[in-house]
Backbone as a ProteinNet text record, in pm:
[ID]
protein_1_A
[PRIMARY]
XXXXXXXXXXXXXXXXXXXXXXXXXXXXXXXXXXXXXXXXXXXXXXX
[TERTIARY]
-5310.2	-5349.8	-5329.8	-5398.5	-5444	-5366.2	-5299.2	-5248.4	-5290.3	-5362.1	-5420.9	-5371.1	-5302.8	-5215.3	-5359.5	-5330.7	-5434.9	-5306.4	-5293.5	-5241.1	-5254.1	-5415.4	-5447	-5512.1	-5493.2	-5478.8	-5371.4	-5394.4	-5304.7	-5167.2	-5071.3	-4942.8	-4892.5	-4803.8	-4795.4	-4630.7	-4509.3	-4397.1	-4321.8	-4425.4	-4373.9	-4357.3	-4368.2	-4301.9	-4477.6	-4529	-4670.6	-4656.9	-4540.5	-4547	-4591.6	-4657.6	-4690	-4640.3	-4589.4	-4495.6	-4526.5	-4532.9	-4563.6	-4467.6	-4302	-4228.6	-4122.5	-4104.2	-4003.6	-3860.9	-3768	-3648.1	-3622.3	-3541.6	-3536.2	-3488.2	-3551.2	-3510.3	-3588.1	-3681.5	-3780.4	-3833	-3904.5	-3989.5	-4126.3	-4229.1	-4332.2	-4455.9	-4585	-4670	-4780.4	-4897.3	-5033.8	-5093.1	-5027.9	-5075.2	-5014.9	-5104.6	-5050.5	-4959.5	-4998	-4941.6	-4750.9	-4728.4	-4639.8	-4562.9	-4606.1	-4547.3	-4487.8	-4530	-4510.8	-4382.5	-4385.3	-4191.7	-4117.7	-4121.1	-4061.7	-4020.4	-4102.8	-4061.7	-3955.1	-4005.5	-3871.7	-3727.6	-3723.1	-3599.8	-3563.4	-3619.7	-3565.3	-3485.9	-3611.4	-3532.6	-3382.9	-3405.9	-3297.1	-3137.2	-3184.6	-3042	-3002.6	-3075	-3006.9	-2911.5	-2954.3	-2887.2	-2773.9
-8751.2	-8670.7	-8752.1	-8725.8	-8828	-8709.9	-8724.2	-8643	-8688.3	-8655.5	-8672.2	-8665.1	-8724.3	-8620.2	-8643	-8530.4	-8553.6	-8529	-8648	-8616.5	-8481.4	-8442	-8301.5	-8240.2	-8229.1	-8098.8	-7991	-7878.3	-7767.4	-7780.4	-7773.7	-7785.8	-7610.4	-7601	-7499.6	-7529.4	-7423.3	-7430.8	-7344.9	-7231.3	-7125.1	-6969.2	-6942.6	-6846.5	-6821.7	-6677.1	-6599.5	-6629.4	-6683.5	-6657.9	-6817.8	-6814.5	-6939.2	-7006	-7142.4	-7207.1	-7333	-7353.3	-7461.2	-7563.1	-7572.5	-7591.4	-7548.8	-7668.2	-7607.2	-7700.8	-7651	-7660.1	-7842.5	-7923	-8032.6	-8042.8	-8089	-8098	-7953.1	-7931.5	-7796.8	-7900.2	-7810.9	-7859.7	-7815.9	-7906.9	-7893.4	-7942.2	-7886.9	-7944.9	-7911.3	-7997.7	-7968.2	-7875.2	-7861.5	-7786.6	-7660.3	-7557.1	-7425.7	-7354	-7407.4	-7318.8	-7354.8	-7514.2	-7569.3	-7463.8	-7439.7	-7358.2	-7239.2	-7175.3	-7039.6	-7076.8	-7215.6	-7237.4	-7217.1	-7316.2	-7320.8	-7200.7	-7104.3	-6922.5	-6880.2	-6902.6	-6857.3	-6931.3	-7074.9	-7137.2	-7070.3	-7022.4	-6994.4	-6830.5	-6757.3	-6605.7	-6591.7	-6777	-6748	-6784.5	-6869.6	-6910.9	-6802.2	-6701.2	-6555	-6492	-6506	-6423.6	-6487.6
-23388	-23500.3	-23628.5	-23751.5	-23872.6	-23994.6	-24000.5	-24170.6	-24258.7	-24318.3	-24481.1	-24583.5	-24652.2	-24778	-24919.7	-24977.1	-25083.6	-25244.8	-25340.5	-25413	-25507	-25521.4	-25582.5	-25535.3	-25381	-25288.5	-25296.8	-25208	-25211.6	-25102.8	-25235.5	-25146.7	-25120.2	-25032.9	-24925.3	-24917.7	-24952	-24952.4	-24913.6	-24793.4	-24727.3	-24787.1	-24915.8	-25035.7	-25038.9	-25074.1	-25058	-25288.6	-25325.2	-25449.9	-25526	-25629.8	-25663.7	-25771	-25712.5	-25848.4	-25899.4	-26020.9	-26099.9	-26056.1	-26082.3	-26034.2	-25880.6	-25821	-25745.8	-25759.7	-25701.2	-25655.2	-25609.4	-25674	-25615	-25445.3	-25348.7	-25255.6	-25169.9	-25201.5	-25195.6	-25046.1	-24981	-24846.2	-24840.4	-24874.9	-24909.9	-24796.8	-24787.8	-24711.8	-24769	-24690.8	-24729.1	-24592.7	-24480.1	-24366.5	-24396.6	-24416.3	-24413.4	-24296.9	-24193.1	-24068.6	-24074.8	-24077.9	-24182.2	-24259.6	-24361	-24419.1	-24347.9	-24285.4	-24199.2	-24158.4	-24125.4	-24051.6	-24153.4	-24253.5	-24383.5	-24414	-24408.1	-24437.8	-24343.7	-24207.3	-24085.2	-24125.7	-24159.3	-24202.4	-24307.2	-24362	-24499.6	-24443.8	-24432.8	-24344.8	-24263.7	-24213.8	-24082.1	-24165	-24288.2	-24342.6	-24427.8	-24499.6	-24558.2	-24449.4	-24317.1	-24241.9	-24200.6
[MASK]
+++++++++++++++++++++++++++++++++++++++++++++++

């Protein structure tokens, strides 16, 4: 498989909310599905 990164493509950081800035050390992608984990990690460390 070939990953593409596009410097001003759409980045994807798991959160349905949209940010100009993020968080140093934030986990970012250009694959949406990607993101969907990013959301579960995030869910699983509140708990």
């Amino acid at each position: 498989m070939i990953i593409e990164i596009k410097d001003d493509g759409i980045w994807y950081h798991g959160s349905n909310i949209k940010f100009n800035v993020l968080r140093e050390g934030s986990t970012i992608t250009q694959w949406k599905p990607s993101a969907g984990l990013f959301r579960l990690r995030i869910t699983n460390n509140i708990l």
